[in-house]
C-alpha positions as CSV (number, residue, x, y, z in Angstrom):
1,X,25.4,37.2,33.7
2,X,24.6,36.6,30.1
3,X,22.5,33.7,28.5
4,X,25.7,31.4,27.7
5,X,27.3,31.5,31.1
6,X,23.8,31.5,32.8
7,X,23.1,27.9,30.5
8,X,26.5,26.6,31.1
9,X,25.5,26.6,35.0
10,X,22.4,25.5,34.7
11,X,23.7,22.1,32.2
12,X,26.5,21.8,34.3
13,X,23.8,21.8,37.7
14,X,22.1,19.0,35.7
15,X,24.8,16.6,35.1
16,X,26.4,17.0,38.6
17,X,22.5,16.9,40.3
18,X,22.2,13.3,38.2
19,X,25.7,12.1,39.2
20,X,24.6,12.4,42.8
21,X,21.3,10.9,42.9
22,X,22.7,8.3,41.1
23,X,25.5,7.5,43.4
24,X,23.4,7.6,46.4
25,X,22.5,4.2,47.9
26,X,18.5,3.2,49.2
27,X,19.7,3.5,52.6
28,X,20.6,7.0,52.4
29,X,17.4,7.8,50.3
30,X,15.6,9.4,53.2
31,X,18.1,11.7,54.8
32,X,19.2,12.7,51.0
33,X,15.1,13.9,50.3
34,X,15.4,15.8,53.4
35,X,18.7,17.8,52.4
36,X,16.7,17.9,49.1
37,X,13.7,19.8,51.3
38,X,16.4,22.1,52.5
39,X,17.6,23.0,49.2
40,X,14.5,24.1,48.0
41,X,13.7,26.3,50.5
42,X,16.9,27.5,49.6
43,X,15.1,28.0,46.1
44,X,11.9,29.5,47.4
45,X,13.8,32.4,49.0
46,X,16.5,32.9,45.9
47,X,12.8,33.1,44.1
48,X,11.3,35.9,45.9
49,X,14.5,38.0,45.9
50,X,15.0,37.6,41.9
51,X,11.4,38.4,41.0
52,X,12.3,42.2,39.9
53,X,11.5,42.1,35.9
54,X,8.8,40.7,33.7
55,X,10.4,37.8,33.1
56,X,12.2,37.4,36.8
57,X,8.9,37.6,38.1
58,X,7.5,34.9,35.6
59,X,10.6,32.4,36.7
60,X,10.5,33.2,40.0
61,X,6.5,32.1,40.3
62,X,7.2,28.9,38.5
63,X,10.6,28.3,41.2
64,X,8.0,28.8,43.7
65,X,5.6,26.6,42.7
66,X,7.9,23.7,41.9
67,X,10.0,24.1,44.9
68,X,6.8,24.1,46.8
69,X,5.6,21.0,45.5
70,X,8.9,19.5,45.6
71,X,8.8,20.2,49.5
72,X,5.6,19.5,50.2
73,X,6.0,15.9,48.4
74,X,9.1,15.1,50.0
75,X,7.9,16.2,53.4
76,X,5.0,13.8,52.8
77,X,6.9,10.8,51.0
78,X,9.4,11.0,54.0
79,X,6.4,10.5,56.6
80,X,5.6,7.8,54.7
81,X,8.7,6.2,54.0
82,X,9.0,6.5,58.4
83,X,6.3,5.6,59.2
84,X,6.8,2.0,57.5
85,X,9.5,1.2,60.2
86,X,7.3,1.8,63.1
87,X,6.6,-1.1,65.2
88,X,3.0,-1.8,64.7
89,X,0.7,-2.8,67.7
């Protein structure tokens, strides 16, 4: 894939990523961060398999430490957000 296409995916990822977080309503907020979590697993994997050049191996370290923070965080944000609707006492 050469640098144009592989640009034109990654803007066109962007804008349809921003249309649907921004459609998404507060009520569906938690189960959308938990698809979210899924996805970047999905990235941690595509990561370690792409790692085979220089460069690969620099992109695919900083996919891996993004997507792991990105999980991570919404693993923690969503025990939060649950553990508001607990009954307390």
């Amino acid at each position: 894939m050469d640098l144009i296409t592989a640009l034109t995916v990654f803007v066109l990822a962007i804008c349809v990523g921003v249309e649907i977080i921004t459609k998404v309503t507060s009520s569906l907020l938690t189960p959308f961060m938990s698809g979210s979590n899924a996805i970047s697993w999905i990235t941690l994997v595509g990561a370690l398999l792409v790692g085979d050049t220089p460069v690969g191996r620099v992109l695919a370290f900083l996919a891996i430490v993004f997507a792991t923070v990105n999980v991570v965080g919404g693993f923690l944000v969503t025990h939060r957000m649950l553990e508001m609707f607990k009954k307390k006492g």
